[in-house]
Short mmCIF file of the C-alpha atoms (twelve columns), coordinates in Angstrom:
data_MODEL
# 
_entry.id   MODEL 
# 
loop_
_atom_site.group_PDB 
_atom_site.id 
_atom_site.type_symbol 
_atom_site.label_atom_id 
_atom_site.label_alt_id 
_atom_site.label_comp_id 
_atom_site.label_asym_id 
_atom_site.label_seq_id 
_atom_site.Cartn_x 
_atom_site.Cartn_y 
_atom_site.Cartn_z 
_atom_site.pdbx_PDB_model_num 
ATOM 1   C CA . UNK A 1   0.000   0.000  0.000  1 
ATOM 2   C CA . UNK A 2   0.981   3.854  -0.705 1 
ATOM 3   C CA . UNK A 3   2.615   5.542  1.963  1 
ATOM 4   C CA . UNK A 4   -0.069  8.329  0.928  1 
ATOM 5   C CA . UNK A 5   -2.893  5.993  0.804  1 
ATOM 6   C CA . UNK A 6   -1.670  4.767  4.796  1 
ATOM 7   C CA . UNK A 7   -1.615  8.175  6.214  1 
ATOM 8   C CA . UNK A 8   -5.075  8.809  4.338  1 
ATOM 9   C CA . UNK A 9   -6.753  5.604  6.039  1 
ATOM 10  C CA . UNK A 10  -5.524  6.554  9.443  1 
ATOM 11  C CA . UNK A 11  -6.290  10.347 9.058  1 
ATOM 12  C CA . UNK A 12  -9.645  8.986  8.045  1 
ATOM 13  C CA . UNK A 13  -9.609  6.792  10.997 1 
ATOM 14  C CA . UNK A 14  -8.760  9.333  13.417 1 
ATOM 15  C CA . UNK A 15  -11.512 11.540 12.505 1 
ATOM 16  C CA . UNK A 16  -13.795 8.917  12.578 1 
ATOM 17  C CA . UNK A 17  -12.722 8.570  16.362 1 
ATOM 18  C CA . UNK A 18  -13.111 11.883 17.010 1 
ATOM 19  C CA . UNK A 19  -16.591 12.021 15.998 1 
ATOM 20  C CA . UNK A 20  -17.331 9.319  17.898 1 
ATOM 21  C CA . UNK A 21  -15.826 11.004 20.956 1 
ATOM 22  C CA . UNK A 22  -13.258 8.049  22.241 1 
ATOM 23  C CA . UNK A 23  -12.765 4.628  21.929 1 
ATOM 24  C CA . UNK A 24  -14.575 2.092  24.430 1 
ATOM 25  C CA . UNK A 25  -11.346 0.758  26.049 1 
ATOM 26  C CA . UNK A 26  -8.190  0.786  25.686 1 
ATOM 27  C CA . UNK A 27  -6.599  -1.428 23.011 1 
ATOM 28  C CA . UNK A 28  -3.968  -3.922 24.297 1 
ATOM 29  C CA . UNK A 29  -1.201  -2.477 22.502 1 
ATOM 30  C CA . UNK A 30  -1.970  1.239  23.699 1 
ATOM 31  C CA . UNK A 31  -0.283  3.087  26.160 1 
ATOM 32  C CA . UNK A 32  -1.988  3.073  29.765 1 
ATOM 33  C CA . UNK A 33  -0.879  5.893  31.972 1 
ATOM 34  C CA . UNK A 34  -1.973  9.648  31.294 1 
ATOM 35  C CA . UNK A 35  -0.682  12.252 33.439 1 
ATOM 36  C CA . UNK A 36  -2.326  15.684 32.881 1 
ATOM 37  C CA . UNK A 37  -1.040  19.197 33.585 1 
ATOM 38  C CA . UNK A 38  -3.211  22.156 34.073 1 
ATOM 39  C CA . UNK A 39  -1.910  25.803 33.185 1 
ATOM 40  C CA . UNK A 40  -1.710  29.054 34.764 1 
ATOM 41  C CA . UNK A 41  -4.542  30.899 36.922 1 
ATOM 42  C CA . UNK A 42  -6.295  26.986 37.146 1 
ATOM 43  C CA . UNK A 43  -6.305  23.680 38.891 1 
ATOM 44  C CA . UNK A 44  -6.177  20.118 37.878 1 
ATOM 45  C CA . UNK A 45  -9.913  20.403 38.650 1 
ATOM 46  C CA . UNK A 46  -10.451 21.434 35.532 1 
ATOM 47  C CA . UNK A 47  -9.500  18.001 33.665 1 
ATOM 48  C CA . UNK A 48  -12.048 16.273 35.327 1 
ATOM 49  C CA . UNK A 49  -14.403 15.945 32.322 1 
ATOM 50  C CA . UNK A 50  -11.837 14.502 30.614 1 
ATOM 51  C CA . UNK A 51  -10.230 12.372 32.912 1 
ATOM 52  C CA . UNK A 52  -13.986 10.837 33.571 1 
ATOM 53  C CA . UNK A 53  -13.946 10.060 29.935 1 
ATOM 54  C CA . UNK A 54  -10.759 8.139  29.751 1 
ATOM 55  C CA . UNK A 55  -11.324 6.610  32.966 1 
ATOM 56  C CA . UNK A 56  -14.208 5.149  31.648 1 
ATOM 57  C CA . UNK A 57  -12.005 3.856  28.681 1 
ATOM 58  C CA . UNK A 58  -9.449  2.107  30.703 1 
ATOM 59  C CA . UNK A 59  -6.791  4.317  31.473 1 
ATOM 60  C CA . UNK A 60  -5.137  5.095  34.428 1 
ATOM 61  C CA . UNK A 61  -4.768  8.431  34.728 1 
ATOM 62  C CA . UNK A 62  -2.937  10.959 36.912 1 
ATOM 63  C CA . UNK A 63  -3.477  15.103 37.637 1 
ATOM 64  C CA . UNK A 64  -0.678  16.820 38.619 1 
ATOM 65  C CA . UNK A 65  -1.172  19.560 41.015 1 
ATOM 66  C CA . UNK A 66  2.065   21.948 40.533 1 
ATOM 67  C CA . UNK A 67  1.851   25.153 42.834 1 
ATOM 68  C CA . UNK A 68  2.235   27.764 40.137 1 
ATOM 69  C CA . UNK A 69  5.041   29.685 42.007 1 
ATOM 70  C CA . UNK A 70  7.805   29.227 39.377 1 
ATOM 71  C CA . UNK A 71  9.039   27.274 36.117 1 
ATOM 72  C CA . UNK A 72  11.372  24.861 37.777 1 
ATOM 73  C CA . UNK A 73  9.115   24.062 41.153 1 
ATOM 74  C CA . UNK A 74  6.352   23.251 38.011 1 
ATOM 75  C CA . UNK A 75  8.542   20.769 36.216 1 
ATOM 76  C CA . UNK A 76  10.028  18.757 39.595 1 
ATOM 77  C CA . UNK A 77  6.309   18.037 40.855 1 
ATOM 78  C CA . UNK A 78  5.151   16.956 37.363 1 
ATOM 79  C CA . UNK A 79  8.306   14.713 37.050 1 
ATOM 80  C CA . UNK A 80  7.173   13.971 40.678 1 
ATOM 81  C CA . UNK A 81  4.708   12.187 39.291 1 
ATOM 82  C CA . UNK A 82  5.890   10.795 36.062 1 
ATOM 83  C CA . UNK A 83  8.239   8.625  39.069 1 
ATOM 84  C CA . UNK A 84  5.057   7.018  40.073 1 
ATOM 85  C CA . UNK A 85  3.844   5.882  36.830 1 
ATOM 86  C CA . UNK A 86  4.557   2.163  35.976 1 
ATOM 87  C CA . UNK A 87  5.293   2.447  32.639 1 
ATOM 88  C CA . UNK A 88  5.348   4.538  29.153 1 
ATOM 89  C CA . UNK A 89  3.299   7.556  29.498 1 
ATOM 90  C CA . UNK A 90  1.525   10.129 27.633 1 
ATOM 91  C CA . UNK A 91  1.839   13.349 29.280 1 
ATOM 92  C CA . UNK A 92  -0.598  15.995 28.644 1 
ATOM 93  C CA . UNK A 93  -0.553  19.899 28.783 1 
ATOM 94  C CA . UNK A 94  -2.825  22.757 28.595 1 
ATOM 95  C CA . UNK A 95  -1.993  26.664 28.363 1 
ATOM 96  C CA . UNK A 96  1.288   27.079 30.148 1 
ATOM 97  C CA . UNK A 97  1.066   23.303 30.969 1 
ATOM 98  C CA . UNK A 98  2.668   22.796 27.473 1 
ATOM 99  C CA . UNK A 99  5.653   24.420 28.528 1 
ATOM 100 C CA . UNK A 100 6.498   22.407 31.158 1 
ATOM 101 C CA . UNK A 101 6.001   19.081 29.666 1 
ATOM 102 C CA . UNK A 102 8.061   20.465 26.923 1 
ATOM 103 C CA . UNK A 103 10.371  20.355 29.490 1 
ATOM 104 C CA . UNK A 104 9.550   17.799 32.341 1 
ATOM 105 C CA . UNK A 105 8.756   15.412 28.461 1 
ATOM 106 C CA . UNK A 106 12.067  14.368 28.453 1 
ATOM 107 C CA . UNK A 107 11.765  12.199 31.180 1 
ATOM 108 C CA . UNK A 108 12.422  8.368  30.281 1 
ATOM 109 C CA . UNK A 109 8.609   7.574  31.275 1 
ATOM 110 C CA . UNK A 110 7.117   10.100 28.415 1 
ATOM 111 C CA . UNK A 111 6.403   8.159  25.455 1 
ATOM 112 C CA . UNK A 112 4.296   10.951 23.810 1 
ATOM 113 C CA . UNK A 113 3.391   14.802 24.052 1 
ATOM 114 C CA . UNK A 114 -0.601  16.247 23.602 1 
ATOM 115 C CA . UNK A 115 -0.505  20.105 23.930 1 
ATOM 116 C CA . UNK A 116 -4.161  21.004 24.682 1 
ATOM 117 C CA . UNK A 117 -4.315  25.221 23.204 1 
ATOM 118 C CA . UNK A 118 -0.649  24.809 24.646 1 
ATOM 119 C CA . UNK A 119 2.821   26.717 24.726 1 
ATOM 120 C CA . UNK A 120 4.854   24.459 22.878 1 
ATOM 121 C CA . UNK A 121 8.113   26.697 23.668 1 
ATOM 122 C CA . UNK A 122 11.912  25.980 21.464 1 
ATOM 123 C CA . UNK A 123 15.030  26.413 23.678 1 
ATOM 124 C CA . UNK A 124 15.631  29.589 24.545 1 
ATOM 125 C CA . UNK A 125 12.221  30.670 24.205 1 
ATOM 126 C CA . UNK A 126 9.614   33.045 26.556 1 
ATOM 127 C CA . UNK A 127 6.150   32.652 26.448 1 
ATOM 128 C CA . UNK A 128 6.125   36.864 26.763 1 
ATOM 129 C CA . UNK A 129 8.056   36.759 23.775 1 
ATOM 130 C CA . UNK A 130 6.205   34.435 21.780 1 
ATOM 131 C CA . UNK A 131 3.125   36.255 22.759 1 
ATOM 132 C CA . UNK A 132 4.304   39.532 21.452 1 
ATOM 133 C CA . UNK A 133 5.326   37.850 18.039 1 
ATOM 134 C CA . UNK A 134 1.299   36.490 17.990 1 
ATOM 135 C CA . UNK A 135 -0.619  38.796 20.159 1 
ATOM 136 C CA . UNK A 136 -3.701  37.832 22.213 1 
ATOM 137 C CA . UNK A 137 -6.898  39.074 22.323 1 
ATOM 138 C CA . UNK A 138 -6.817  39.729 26.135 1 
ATOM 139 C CA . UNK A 139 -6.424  42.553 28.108 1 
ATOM 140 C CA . UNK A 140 -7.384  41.068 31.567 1 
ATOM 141 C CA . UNK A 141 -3.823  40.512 33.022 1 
ATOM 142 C CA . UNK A 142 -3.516  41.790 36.655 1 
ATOM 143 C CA . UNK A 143 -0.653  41.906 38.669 1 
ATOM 144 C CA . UNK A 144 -0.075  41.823 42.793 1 
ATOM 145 C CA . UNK A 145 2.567   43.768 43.986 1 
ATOM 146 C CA . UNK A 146 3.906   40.303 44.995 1 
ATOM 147 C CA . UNK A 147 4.113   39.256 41.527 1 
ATOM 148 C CA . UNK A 148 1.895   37.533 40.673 1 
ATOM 149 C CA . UNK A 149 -0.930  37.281 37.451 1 
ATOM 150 C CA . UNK A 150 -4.665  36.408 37.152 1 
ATOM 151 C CA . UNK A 151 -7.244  37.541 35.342 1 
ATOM 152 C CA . UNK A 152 -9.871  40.452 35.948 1 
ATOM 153 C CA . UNK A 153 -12.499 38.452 37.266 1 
ATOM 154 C CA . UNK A 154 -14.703 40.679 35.012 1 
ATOM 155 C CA . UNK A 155 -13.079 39.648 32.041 1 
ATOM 156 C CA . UNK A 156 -12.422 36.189 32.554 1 
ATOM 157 C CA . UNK A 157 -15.515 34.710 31.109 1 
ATOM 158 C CA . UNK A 158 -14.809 36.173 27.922 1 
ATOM 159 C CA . UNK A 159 -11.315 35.513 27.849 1 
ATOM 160 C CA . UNK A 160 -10.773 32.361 29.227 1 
ATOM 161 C CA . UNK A 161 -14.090 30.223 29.361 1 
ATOM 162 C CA . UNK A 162 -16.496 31.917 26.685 1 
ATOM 163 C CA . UNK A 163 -17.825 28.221 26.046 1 
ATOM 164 C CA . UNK A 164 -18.579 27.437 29.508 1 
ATOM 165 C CA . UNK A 165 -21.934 27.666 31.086 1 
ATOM 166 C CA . UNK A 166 -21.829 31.740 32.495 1 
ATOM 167 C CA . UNK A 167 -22.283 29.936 36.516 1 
ATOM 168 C CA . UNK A 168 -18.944 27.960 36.189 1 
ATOM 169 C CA . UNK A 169 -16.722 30.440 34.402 1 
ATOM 170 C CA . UNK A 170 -17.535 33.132 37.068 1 
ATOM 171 C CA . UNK A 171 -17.059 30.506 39.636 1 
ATOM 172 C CA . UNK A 172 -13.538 29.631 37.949 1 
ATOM 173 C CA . UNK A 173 -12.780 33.511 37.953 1 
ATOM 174 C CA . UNK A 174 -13.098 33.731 41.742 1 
ATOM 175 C CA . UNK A 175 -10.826 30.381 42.016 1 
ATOM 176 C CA . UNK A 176 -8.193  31.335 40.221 1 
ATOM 177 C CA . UNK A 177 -4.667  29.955 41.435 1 
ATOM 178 C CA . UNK A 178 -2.727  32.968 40.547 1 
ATOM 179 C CA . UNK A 179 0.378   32.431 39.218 1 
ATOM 180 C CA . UNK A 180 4.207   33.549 38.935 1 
ATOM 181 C CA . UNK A 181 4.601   36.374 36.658 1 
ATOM 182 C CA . UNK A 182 8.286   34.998 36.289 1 
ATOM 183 C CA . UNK A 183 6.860   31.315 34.150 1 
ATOM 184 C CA . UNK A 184 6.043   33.754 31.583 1 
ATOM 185 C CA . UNK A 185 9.664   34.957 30.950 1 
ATOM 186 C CA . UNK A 186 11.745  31.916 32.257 1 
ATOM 187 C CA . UNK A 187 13.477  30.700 28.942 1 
ATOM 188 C CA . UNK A 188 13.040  26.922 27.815 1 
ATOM 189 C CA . UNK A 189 15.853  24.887 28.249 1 
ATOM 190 C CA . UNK A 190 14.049  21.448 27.221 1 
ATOM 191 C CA . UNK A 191 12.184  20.688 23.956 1 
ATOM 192 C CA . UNK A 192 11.101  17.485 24.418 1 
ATOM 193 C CA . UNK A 193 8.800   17.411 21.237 1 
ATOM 194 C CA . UNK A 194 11.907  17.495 19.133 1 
ATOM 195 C CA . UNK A 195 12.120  14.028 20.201 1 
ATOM 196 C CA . UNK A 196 9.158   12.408 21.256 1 
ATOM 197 C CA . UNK A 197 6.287   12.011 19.039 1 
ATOM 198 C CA . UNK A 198 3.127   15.050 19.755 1 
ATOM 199 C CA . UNK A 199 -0.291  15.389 19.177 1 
ATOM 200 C CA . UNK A 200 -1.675  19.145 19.296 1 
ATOM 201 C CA . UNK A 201 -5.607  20.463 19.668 1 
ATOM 202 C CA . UNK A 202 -6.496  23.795 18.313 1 
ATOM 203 C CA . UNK A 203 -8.891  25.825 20.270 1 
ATOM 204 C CA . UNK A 204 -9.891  28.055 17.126 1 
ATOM 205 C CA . UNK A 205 -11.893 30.586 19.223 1 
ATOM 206 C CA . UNK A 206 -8.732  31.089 22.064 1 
ATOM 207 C CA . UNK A 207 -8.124  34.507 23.550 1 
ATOM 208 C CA . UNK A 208 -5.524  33.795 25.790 1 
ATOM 209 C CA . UNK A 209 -3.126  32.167 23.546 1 
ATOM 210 C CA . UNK A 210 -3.668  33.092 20.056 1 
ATOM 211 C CA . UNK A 211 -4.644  30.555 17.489 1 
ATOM 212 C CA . UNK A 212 -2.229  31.699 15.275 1 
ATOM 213 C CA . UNK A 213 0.831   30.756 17.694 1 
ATOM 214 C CA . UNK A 214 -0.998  27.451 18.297 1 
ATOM 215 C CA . UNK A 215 -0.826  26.728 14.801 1 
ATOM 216 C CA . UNK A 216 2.837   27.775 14.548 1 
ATOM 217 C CA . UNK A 217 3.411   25.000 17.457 1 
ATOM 218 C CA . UNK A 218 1.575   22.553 16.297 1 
ATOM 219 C CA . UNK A 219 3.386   22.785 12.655 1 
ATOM 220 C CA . UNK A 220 6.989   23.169 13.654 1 
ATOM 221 C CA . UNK A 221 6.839   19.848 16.003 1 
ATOM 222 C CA . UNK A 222 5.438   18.124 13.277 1 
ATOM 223 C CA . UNK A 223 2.388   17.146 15.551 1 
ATOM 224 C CA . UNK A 224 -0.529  15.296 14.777 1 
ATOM 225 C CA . UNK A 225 -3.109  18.242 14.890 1 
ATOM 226 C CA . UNK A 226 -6.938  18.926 15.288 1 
ATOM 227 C CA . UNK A 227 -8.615  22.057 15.027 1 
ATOM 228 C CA . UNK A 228 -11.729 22.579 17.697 1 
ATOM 229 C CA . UNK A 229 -14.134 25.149 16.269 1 
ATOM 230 C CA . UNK A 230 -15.826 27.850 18.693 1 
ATOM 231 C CA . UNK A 231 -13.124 26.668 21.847 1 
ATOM 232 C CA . UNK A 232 -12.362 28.981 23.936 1 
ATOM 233 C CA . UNK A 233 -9.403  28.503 25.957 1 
ATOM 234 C CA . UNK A 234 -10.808 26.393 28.176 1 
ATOM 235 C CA . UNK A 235 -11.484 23.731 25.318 1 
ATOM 236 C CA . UNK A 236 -10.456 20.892 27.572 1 
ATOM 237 C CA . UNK A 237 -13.343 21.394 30.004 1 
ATOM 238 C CA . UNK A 238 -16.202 22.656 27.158 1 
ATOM 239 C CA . UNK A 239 -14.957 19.939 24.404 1 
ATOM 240 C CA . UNK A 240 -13.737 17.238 27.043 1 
ATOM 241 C CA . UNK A 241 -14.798 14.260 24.112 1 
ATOM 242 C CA . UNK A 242 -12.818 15.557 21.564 1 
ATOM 243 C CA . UNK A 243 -9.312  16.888 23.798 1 
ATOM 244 C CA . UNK A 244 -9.916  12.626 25.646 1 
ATOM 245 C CA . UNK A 245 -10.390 11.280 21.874 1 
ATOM 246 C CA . UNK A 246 -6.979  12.908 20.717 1 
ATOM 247 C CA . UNK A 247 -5.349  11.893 23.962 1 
ATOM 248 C CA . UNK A 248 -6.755  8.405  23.072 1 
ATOM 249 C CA . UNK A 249 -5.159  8.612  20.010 1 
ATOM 250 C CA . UNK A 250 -1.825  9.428  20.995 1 
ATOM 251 C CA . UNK A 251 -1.736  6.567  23.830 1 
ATOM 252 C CA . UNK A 252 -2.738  4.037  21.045 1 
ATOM 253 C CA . UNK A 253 -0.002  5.461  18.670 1 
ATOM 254 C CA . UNK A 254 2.996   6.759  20.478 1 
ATOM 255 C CA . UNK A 255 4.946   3.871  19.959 1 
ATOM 256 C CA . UNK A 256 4.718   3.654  16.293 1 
ATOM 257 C CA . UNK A 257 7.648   4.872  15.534 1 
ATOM 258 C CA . UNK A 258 5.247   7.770  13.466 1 
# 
């Protein structure tokens, strides 16, 4: 068979998946452990609706709760938890999450990346910087005199959850874990997508991290990539059957070789 015809029968397969919003279980051959990584001004709370989903499917699956208080304390208690996993592992980032599993990804457990509207950072890059080159559409940034960021809480359901019911976004804009100003402008040292297969979801409708630099991401790591129309930026909790389904895909995959 064509190489073309190949990657046209699993690109047709993949959407099919999609659609269907998951497989029922997980395949023998897949990958079983899923750790997932929440970004900035959030908690791991957030993955719930997807974690019920692949739960469901068969996984075993594992939040990490990093305190948001700088780049390196991120990355040591998501590799924190990457030591308790029993074997290959997809590891899974949203927002700033992508940024440190770009980093804490090259641990020998991480079989395969999925950057969820993600930072997908090179070495030596800043978020700030690559936010400048692809502005956002936000301008609800707020700063303590500690130094640290959340969003106006006025703002936020536009921003951040315009696809969430108006209750639970102005619910998540009073919970905010606010976050280290300095994870914005630490520079990568880590790209662990250069070398570990990645699969990327598009929020098209993002106004925190613009879909533009999302694209960009997803295109230079070469990753397997799905565009989620009308997502805001908080696409894993208001599309949590297509973000599990591509997460699915990239635990049944990973070790392909692809």
């Amino acid at each position: 068979m064509k190489l073309s015809k190949t990657r046209s029968l699993f690109a047709a397969a993949s959407l099919a998946l999609l659609a269907a919003g998951g497989a029922n279980a997980a395949p023998a051959a897949s990958i079983h452990n899923i750790v997932l990584v929440h970004g900035a001004f959030v908690t791991g709370a957030g993955w719930k609706p997807v974690y019920d989903i692949l739960v469901k499917d068969g996984y075993h699956v594992s939040i990490a709760q990093h305190p948001l208080t700088g780049f390196q304390d991120d990355v040591t208690a998501v590799k924190r938890i990457l030591a308790m996993q029993d074997g290959p592992t997809i590891l899974v980032g949203h927002s700033y999450g992508g940024a440190v599993i770009s980093d804490a990804g090259t641990d020998s457990h991480v079989a395969g990346l999925v950057y969820i509207a993600a930072h997908a950072l090179d070495i030596g890059e800043t978020e700030a910087a690559n936010g400048k080159l692809y502005p956002n559409a936000t301008k609800a940034v707020k700063k303590t005199e500690d130094g640290f960021l959340y969003l106006d809480p006025a703002f936020y359901p536009a921003d951040f959850a315009a696809d969430l019911p108006k209750a639970q976004a102005e619910f998540e804009a009073r919970s905010q874990a606010l976050t280290s100003a300095s994870v914005f402008t630490t520079a990568a040292t880590s790209a662990a997508w250069k070398t570990k297969p990645s699969w990327y979801a598009v929020a098209k409708s993002d106004r925190i991290i613009n879909p533009d630099l999302e694209r960009m991401y997803a295109k230079r790591a070469n990753s397997h990539t799905i565009e989620i129309p009308g997502a805001s930026h908080a696409v894993y909790e208001s599309h949590p059957k297509e973000v599990a389904a591509l997460i699915e895909q990239a635990a049944q995959h990973a070790l392909d070789g692809k």
